[in-house]
C-alpha positions as a Markdown table, in Angstrom:
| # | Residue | x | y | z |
|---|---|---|---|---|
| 1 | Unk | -24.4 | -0.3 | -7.6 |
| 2 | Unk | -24.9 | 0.9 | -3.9 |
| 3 | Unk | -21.2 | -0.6 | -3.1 |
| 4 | Unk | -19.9 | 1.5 | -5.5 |
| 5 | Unk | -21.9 | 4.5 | -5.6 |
| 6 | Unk | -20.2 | 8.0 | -3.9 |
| 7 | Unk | -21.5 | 6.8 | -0.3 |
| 8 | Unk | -21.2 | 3.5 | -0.8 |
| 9 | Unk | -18.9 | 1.0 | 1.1 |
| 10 | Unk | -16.6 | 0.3 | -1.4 |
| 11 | Unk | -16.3 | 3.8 | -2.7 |
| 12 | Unk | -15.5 | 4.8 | 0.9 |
| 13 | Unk | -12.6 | 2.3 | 1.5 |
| 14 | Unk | -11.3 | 2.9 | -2.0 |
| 15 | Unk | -10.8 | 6.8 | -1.0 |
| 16 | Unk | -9.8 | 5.9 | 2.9 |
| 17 | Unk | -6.7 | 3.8 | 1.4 |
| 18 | Unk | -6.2 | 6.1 | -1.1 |
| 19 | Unk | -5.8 | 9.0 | 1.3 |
| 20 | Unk | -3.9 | 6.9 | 3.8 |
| 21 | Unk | -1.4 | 5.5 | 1.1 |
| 22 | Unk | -0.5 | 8.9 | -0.4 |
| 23 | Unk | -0.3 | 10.7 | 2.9 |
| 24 | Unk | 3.1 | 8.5 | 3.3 |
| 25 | Unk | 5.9 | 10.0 | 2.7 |
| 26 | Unk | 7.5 | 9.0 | -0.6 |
| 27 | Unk | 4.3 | 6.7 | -1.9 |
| 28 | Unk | 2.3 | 8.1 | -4.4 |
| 29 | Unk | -1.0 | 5.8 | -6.5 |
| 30 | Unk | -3.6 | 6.4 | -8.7 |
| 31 | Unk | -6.8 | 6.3 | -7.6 |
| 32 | Unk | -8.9 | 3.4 | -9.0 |
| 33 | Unk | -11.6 | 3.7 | -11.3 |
| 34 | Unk | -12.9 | -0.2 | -11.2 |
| 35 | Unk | -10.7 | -2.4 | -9.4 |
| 36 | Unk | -11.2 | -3.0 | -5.6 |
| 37 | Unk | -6.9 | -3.0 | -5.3 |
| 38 | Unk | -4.3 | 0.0 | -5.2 |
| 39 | Unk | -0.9 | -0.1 | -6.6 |
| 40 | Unk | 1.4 | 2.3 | -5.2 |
| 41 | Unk | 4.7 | 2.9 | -6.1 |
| 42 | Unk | 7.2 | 3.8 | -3.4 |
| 43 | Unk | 9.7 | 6.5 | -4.7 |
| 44 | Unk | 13.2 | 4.6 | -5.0 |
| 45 | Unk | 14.9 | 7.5 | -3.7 |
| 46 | Unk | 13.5 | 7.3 | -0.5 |
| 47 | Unk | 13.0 | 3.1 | -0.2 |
| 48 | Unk | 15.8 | 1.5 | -2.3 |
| 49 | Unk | 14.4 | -1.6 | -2.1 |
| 50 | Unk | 16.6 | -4.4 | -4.2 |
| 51 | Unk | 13.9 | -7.2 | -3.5 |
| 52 | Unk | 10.6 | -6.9 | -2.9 |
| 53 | Unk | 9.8 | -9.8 | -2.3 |
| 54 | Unk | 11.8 | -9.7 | 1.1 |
| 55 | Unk | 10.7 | -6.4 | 1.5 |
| 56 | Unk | 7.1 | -7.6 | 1.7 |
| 57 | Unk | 8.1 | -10.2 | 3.6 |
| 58 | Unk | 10.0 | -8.5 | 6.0 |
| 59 | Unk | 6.7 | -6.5 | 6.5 |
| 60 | Unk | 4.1 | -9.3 | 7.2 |
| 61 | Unk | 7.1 | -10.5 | 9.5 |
| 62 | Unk | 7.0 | -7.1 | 11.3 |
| 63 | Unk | 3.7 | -5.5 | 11.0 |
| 64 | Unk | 1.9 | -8.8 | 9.8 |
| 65 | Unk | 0.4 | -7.6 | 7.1 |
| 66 | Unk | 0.1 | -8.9 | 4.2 |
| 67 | Unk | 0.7 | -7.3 | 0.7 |
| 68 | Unk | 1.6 | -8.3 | -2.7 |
| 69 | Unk | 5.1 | -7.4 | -4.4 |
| 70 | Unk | 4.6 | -5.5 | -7.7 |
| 71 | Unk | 7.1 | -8.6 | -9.3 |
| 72 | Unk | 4.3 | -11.0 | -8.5 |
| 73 | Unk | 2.5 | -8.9 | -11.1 |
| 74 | Unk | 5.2 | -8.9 | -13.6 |
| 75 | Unk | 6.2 | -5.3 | -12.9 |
| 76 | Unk | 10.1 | -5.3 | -13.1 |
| 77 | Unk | 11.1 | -2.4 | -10.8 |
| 78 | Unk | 11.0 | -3.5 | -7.2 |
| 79 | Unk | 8.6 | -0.4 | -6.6 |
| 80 | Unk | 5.8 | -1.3 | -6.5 |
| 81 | Unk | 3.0 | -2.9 | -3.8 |
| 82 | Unk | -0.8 | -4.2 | -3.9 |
| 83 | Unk | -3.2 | -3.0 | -1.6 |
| 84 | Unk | -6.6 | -4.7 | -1.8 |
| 85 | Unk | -9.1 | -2.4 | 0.2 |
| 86 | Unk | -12.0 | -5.0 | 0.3 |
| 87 | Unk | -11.7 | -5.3 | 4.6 |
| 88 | Unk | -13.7 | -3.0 | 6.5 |
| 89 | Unk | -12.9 | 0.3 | 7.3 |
| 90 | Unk | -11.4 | 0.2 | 10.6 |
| 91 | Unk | -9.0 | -2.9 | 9.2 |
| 92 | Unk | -8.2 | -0.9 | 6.4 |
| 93 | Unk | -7.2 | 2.1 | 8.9 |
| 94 | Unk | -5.1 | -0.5 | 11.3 |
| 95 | Unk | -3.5 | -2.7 | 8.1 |
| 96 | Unk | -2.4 | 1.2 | 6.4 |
| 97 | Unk | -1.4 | 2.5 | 9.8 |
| 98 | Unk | 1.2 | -0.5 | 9.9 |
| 99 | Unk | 2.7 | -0.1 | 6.7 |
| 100 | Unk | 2.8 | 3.6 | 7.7 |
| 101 | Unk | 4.9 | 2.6 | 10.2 |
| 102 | Unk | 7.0 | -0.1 | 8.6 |
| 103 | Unk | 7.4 | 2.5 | 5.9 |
| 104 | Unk | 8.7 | 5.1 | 8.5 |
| 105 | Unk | 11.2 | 2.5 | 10.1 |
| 106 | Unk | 12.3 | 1.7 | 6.7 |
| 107 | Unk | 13.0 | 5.4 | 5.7 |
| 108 | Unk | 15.0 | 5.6 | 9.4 |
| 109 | Unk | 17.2 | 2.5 | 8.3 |
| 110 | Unk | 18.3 | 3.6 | 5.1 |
| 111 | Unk | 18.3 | 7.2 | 4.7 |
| 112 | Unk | 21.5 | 8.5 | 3.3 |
């Protein structure tokens, strides 16, 4: 219970990746009750991602880090990620950072 309690570890890098993820620019999640993953969505308008599989593999290519593609979960939309936030708080802060940045880069390359 001490992982999970308000000050506990796990509580602490649920809300860090929480915080990180939504302060993106076109991702948006809902904050876990339970589970020990995020799954944010990325707003098609602003990534129009066709595959997401190369998408996420495009990022551990470039950023390597590595995330799960919502279609390895059965979502259909190419939308959505998994973030597990189970590494310590500063990985956590340097794995989000990187997408941050692959997320930016990917905005640059296909605005409209």
């Amino acid at each position: 219970e001490d992982l999970v309690a308000p000050e506990g570890r796990l509580c602490k890098q649920r809300d860090l990746a929480y915080a990180m993820l939504t302060a993106i620019p076109g991702v948006s999640c809902t904050k876990p009750a339970a589970a020990m993953y995020l799954f944010p969505k990325l707003d098609p308008a602003i990534y129009p991602i066709e595959d997401d599989q190369q998408f996420i593999l495009d990022l551990l290519l470039e950023e390597k880090v590595l995330l799960v593609q919502g279609t390895g979960f059965n979502w259909k939309s190419p939308d959505h990620f998994r973030v597990v936030f189970l590494p310590n708080v500063d990985d956590l802060t340097e794995a989000i950072n990187r997408i941050a940045r692959y997320l930016e880069n990917y905005r640059k390359k296909h605005s409209k």
